[in-house]
Structure formats: C-alpha cells, structure tokens
KEKE-3310 file (N, C-alpha, C; in steps of 0.2 Angstrom, whole numbers, plus 5000, padded with zeros to 4 digits):
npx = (4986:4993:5002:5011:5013:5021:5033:5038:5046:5057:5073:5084:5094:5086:5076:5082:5082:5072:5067:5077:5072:5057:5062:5066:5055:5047:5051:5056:5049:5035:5034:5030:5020:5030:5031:5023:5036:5047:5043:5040:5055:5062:5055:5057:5072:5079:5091:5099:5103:5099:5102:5106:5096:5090:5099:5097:5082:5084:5089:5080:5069:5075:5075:5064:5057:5065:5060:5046:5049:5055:5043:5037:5044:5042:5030:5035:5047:5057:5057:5073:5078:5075:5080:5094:5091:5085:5089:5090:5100:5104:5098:5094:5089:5075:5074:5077:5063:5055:5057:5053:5041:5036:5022:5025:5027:5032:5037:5036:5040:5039:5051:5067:5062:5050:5041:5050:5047:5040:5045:5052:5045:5049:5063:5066:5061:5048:5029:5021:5020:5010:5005:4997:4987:4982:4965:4964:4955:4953:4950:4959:4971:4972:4971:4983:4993:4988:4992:5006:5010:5009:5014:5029:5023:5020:5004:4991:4982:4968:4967:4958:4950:4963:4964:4954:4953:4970:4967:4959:4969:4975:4967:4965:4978:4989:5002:5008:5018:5017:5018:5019:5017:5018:5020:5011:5001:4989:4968:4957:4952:4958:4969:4978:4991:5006:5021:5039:5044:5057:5058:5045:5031:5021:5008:5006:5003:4996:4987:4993:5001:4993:4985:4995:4997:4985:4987:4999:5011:5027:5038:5047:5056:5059:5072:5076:5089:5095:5108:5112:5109:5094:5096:5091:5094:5088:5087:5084:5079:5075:5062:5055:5051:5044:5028:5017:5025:5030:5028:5014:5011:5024:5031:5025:5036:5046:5049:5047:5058:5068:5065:5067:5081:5084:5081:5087:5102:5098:5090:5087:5078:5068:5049:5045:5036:5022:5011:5013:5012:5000:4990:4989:4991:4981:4969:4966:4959:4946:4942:4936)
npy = (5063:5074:5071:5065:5072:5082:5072:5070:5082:5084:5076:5067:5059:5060:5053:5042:5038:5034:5024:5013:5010:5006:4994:4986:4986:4982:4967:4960:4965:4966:4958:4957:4950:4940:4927:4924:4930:4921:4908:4912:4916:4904:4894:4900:4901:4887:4882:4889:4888:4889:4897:4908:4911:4918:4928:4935:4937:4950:4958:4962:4967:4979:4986:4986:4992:5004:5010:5013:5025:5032:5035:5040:5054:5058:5063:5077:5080:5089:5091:5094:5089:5074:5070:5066:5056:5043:5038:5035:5023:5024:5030:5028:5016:5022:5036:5030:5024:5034:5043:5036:5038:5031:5018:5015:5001:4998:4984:4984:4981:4977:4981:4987:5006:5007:5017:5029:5026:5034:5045:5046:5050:5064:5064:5057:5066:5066:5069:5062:5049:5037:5029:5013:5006:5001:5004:5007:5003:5010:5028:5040:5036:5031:5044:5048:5041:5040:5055:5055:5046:5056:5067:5071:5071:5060:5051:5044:5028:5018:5002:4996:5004:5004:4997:5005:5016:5017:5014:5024:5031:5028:5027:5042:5046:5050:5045:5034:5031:5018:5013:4997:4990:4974:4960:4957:4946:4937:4938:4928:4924:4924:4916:4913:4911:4901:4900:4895:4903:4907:4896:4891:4886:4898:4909:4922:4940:4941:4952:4964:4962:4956:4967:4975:4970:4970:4985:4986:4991:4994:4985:4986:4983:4986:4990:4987:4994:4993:5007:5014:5017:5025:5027:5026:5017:5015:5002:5001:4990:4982:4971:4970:4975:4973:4967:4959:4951:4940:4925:4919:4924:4927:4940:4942:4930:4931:4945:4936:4929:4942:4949:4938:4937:4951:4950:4941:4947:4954:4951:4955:4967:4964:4962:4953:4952:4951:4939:4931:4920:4912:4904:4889:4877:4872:4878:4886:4878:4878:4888:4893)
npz = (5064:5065:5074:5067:5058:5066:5070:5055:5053:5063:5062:5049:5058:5071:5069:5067:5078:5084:5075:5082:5094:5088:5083:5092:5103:5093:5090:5101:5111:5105:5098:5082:5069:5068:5070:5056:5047:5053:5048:5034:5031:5033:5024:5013:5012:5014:5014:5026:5040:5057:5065:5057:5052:5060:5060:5050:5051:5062:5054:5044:5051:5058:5046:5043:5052:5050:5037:5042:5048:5037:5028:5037:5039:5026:5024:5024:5018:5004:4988:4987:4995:4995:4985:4989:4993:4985:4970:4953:4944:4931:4915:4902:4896:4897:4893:4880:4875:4877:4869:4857:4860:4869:4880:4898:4907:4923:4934:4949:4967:4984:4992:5001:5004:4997:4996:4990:4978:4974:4971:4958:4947:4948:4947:4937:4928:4922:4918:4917:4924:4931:4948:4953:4964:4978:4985:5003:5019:5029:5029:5033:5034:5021:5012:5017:5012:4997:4997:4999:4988:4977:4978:4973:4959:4955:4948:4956:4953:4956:4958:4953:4944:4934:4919:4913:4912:4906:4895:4892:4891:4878:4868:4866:4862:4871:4882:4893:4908:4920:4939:4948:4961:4960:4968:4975:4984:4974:4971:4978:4967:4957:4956:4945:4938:4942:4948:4954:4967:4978:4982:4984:4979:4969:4969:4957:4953:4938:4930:4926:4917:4907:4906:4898:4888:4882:4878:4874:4879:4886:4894:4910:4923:4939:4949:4964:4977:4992:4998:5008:5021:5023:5011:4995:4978:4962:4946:4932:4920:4906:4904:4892:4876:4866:4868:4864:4855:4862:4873:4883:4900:4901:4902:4916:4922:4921:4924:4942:4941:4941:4952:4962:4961:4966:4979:4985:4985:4994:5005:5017:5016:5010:5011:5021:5031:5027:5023:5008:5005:5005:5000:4992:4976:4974:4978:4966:4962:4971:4969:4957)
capx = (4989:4997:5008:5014:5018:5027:5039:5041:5049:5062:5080:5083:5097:5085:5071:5083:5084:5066:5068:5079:5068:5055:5066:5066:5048:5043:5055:5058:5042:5028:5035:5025:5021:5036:5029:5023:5042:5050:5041:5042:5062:5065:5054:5063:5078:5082:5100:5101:5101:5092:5108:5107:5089:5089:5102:5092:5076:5083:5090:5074:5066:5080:5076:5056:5055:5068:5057:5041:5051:5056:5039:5035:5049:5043:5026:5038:5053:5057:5060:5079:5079:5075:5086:5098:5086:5083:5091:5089:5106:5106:5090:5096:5082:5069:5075:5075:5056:5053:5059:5049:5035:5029:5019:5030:5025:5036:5037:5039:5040:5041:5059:5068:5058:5047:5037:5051:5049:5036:5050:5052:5042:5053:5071:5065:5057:5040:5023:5018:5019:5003:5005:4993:4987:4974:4963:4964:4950:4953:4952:4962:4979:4972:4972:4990:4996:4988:4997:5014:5013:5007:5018:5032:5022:5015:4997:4989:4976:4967:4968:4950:4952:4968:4963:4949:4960:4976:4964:4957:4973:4978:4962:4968:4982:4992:5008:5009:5019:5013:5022:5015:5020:5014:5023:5007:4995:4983:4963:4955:4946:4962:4977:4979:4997:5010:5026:5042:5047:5059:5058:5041:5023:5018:5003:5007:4996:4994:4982:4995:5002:4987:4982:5001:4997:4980:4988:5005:5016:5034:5039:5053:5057:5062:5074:5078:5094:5096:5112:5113:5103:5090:5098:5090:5094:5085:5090:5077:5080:5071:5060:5053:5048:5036:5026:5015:5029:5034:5023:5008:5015:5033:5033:5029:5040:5055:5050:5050:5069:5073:5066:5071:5090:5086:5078:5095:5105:5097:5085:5083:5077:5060:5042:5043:5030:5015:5007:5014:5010:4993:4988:4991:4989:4972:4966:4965:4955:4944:4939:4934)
capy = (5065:5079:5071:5060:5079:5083:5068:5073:5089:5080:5075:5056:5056:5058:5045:5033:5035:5031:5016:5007:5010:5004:4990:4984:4985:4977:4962:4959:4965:4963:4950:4959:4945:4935:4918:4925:4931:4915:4905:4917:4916:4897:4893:4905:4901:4881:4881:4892:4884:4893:4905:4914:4916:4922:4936:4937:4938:4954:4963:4963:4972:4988:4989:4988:5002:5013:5010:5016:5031:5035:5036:5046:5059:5058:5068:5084:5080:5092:5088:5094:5083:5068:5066:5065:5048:5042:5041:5032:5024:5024:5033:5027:5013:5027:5039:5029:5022:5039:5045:5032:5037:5023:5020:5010:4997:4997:4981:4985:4976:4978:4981:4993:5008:5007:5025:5032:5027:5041:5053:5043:5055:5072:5062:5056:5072:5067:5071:5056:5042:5035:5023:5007:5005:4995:5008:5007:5003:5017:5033:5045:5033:5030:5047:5050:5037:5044:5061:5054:5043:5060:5072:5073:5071:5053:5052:5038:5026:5014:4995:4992:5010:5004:4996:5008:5026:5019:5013:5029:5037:5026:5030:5047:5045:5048:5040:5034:5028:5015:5010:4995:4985:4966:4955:4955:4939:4937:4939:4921:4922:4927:4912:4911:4910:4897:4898:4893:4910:4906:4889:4889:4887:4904:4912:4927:4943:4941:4956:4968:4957:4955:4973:4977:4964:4975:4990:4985:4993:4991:4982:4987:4979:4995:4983:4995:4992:4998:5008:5016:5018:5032:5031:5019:5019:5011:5002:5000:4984:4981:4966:4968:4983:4969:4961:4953:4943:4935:4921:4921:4926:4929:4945:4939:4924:4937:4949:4936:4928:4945:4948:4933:4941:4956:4947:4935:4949:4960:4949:4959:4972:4964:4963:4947:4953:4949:4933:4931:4913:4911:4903:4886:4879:4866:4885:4888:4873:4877:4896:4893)
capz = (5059:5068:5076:5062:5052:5069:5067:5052:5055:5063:5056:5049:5062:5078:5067:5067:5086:5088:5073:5084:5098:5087:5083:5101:5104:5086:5090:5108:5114:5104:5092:5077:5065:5070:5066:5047:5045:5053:5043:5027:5029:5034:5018:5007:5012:5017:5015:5030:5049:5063:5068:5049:5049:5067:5060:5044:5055:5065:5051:5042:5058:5059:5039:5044:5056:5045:5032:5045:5048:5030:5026:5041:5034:5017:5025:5026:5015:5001:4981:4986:5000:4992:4979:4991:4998:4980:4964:4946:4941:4924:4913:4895:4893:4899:4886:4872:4876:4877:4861:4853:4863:4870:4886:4900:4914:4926:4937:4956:4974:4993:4994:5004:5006:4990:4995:4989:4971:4971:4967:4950:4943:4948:4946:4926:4922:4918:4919:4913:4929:4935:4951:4956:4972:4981:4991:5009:5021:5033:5024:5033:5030:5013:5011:5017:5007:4991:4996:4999:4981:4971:4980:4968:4951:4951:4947:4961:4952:4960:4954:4948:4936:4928:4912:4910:4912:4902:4888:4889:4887:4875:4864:4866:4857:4874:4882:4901:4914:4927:4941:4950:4965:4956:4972:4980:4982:4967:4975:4977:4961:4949:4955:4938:4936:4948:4947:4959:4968:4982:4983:4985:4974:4974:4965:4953:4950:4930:4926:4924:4910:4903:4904:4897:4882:4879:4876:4869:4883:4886:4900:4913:4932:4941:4953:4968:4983:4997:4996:5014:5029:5021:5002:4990:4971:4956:4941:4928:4917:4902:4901:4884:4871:4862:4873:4860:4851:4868:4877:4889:4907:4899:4908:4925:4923:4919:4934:4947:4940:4945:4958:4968:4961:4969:4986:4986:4986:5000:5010:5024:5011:5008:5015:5024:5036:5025:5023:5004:5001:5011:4993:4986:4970:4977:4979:4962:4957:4975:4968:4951)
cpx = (4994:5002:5013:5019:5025:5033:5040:5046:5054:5068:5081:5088:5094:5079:5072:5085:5079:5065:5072:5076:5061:5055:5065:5059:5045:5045:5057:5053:5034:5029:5030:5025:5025:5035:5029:5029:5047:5047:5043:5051:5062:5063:5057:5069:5081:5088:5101:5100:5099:5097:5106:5101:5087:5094:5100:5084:5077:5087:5084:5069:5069:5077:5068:5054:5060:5064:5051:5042:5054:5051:5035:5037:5045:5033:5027:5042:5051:5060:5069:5083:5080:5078:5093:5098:5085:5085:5089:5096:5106:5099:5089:5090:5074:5069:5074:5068:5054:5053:5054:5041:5030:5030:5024:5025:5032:5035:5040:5038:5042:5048:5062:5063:5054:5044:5041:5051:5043:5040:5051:5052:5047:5059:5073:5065:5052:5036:5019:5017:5012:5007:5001:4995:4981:4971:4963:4956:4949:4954:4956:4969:4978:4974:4980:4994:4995:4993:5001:5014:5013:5010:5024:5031:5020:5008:4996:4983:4972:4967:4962:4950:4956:4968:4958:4952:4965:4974:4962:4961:4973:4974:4963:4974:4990:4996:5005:5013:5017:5019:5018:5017:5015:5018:5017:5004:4990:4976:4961:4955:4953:4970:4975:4986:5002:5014:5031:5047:5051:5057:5050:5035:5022:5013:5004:5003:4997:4990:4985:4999:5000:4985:4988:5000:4991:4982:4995:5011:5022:5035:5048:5052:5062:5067:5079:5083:5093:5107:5117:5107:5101:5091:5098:5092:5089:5088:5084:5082:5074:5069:5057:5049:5044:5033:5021:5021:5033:5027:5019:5014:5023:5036:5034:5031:5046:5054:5050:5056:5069:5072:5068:5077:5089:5085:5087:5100:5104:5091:5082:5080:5067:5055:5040:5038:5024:5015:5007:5013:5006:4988:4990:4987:4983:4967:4962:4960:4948:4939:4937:4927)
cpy = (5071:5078:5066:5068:5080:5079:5069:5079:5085:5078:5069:5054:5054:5053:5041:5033:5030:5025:5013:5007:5005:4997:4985:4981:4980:4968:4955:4958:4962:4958:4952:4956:4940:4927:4919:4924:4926:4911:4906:4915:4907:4894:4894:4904:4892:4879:4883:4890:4891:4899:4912:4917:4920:4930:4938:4941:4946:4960:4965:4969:4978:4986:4991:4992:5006:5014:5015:5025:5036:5037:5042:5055:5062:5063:5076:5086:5085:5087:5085:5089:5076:5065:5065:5056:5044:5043:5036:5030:5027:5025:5032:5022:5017:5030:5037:5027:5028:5042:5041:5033:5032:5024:5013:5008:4996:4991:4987:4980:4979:4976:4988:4998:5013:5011:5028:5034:5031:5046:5051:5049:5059:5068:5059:5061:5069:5069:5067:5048:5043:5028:5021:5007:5004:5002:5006:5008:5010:5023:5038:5039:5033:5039:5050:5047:5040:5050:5060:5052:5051:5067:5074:5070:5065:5056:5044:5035:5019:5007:4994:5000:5009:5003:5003:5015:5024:5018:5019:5034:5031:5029:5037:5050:5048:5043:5041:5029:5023:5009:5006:4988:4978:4958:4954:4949:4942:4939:4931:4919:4921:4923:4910:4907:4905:4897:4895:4899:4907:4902:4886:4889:4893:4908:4919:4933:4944:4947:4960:4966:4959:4963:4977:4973:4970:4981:4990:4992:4991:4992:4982:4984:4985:4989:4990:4992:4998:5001:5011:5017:5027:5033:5023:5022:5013:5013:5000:4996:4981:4975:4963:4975:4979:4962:4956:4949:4938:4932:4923:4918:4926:4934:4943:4934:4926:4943:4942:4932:4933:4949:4946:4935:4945:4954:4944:4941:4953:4957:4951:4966:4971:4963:4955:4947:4950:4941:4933:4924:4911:4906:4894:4880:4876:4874:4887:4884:4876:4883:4898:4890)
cpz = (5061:5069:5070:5057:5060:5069:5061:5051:5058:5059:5055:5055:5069:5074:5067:5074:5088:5081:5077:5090:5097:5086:5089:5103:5101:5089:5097:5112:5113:5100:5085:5071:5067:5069:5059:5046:5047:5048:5033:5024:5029:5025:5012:5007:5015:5018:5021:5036:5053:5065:5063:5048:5053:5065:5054:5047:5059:5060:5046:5048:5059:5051:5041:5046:5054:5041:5034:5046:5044:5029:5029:5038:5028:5019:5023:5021:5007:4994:4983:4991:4999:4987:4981:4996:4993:4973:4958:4941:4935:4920:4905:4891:4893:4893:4879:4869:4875:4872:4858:4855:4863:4877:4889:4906:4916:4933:4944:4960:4980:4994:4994:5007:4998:4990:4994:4981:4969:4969:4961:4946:4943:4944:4937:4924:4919:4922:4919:4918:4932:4940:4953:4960:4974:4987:4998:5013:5026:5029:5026:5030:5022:5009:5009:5013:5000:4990:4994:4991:4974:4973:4976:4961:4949:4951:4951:4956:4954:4956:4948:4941:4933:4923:4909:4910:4909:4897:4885:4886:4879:4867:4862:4862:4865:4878:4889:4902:4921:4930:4946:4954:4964:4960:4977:4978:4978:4973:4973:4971:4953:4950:4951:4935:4943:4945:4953:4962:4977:4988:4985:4979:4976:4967:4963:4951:4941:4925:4922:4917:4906:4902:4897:4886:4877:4874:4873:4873:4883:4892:4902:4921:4931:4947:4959:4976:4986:4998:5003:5018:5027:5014:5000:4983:4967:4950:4937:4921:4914:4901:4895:4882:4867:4864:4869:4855:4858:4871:4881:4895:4905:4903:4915:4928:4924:4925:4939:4947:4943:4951:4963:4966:4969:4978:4989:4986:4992:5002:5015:5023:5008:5013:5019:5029:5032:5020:5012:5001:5006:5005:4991:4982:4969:4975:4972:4958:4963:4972:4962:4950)
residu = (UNK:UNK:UNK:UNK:UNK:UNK:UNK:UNK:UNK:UNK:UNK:UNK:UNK:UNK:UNK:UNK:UNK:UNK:UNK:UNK:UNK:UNK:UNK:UNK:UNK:UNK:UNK:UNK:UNK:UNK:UNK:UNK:UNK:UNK:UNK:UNK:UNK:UNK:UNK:UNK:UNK:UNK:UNK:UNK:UNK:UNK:UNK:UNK:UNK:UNK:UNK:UNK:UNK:UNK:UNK:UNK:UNK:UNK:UNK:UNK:UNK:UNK:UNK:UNK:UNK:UNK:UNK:UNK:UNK:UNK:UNK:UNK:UNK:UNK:UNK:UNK:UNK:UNK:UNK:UNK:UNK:UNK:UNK:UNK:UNK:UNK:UNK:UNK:UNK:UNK:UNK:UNK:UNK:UNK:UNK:UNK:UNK:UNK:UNK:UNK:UNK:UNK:UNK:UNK:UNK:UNK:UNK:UNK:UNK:UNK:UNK:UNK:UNK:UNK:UNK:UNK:UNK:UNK:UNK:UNK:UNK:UNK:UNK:UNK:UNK:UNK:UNK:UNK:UNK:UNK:UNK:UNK:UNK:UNK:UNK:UNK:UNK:UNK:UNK:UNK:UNK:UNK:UNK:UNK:UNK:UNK:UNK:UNK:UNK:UNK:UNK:UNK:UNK:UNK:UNK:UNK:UNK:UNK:UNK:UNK:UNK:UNK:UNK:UNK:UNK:UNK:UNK:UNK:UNK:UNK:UNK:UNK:UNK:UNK:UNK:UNK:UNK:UNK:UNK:UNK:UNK:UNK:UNK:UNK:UNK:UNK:UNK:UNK:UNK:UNK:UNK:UNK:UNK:UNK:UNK:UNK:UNK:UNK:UNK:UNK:UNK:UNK:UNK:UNK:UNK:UNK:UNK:UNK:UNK:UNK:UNK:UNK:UNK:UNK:UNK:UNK:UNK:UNK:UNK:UNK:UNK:UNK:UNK:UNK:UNK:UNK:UNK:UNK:UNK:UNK:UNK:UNK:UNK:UNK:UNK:UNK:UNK:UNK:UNK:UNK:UNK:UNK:UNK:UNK:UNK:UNK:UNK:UNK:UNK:UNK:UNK:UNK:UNK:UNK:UNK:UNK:UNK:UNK:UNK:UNK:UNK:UNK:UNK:UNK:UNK:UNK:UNK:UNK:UNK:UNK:UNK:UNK:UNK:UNK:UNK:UNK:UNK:UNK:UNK:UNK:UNK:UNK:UNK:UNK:UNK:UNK:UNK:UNK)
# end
C-alpha cells in the first residue's frame, strides 16, 4: 500500500512514463489475457481483418495501463484536481429529476476510466449517490477500492445489500442515487435475460431492473468518453422517468443499444480484458 500512495504523489506526466512502460510489458511480454482480448475484439467486431484488430488490440492496452495509473493517482488526487480529469456535460436531466424528487439509477460500464465516476457526487452536488459494487476477495484492495469510490461523497454498497438499503430508504420517505456498473456477466444462477450485444448472444445482469421496477426509480445511462489522455467526461441520457409503463427488460434492452453506440465509437475504451461472454444461452437451461 505504501508504495502505491508513493506513485501516487507523483505527476500524471511522469505516470504516464511508467504506463507506457507498463504498456510494453502487458503487451509484448507478458501478453496479459491476450487471447480473451483477441478473441473479445475478432467477435465484436467481424467486419474488421486482422490488421484493425491488431491496431485496435494495442490501443486498448495504452488506454488499460493509463487507466491502472489513473486509478493509482486517484489514491492522492485532490476534489480541485479532479474536475480537471472529470466532468458532466450537460446536468439538466439531473436537475429536473431532482426537483421532482425522485430517486435515480444510473446505468454504468467498463469504459475509460470508470473510477473516476466517483467524483459524480462532488461535480452534481449531492449527497445523495450510493455506488454498487461486488466486494472483493482480498480485503486490503477491497478496501482501497471502497476508499477511492467514497472519497468524493459516493456512498459504496455492496451488491447483495442493494434492494434491502434503497428499500429502506425508500420506506423512509428518502430519495437516492445509485450508480451501478450492469456490463457485467449475470452469476450462473440469474442468465435471465439474452439479448444481441456486439454481435454476439450475450447474457444481461437484469436485477437492477428489477430492483428499479420495485421501487419506481428513474432510469439514466451515464454514457462516459474518453476526451483526452487523463480527461474523461460524462453525458447522462435519460432512459425513462416511468419504469413501470415500459416492458419487462426495456431498460436493459435500451442501455445496451447504447452502450454498444458508446463501445463503436471508442472501442479501445472498453474492458475487453474480462471474459464477458463466458455464458451461453444452453447455460441458462443447464443452471435452472
């Protein structure tokens, strides 16, 4: 842990000496994942011959280790610092949600450098954001992770507590915020939902839905570009203020459309490293 605050101290222009350093290593040397990720892109992308994925393939790798070294940073980094790394185009669907006071789900996903949508909180002004998040096996990184997401005014909760803490709010007569990366694979037990996500069968986590449906949330996809090397923004795009007059899975059929936008525009932007269609749809009959 020490030494990770040390790098931290550090300035993002000597971090990104030892990202491209790390770049080299990951890529050349140790090949980390390197078959998931070929595979991951050829999949995802079939229009493309072997040249484009080979130059899609090693820009995904410089975005992977600035991302490792953003996160390092974000140990140290300051409010004033960070909204120089992080902003929120446009805050108008936020505002009026708010005014109405009503509680918002914010769709997320493994694009760019997704720990930094913990500043959310500071750059809206609330006090009101809670983030999901799968606890970690190792407890010191669990811990650092917990810090970094509650570091500028999220609230961290963990997956299996979500329904039973918003309900409580809600019983309460309070409002929340929950921001909640929902690009992960489902667990064996809960492929519920299939749809066709770049180009492939891909099994959808549906609880958040479901839980969303519960409490009569209003549904946004936080849709987040990388805009420069260390400076991301986010736009927040409204997929529904009434989740019960729309269909079952209409939410998560409407995040990953845009989703798969935001991937097709900045490919070498998402988390192609992890084993995201390890799943298919036999599975669902297999687990039941």
């Amino acid at each position: 842990m020490w030494f990770l605050k040390f790098l931290s101290c550090r300035s993002f222009k000597t971090l990104y000496i030892l990202s491209d350093f790390l770049y080299y290593l990951a890529y050349y040397v140790v090949g980390y994942r390197k078959k998931v990720v070929r595979k991951n892109l050829v999949n995802s992308f079939p229009e493309k011959n072997e040249k484009e994925i080979i130059k899609l393939e090693k820009a995904f790798y410089r975005q992977f280790c600035d991302q490792i070294v953003e996160i390092i940073k974000q140990v140290t980094i300051t409010k004033e610092e960070m909204a120089s790394h992080f902003y929120v185009e446009d805050t108008e669907i936020i505002e009026k949600l708010r005014s109405e006071n009503r509680s918002i789900v914010y769709f997320l996903a493994h694009i760019g450098c997704w720990e930094y949508v913990a500043y959310f909180a500071t750059c809206t002004k609330t006090e009101d954001l809670y983030i999901g998040y799968k606890k970690l096996t190792n407890e010191t990184f669990d811990k650092l992770m917990y810090d970094l997401r509650a570091k500028f005014g999220g609230t961290p909760i963990q997956d299996t507590k979500l329904l039973r803490t918003l309900a409580q709010f809600k019983k309460e007569g309070k409002r929340a915020e929950l921001g909640f990366l929902a690009d992960q694979s489902p667990m064996p037990d809960a492929l519920n939902y299939w749809t066709t996500f770049l180009n492939q069968n891909t099994a959808m986590i549906d609880s958040i839905e479901r839980i969303a449906r519960k409490l009569d949330y209003a549904i946004c996809y936080l849709d987040i570009s990388r805009v420069s090397r260390g400076v991301y923004k986010a736009e927040v795009k409204l997929i529904t203020e009434n989740i019960n007059s729309t269909p079952q899975n209409y939410v998560t059929e409407q995040y990953t459309r845009l989703l798969e936008k935001t991937i097709i525009n900045q490919p070498e932007c998402y988390l192609w490293s992890h084993n995201r269609w390890k799943y298919r749809p036999e599975d669902s009959i297999k687990n039941k």
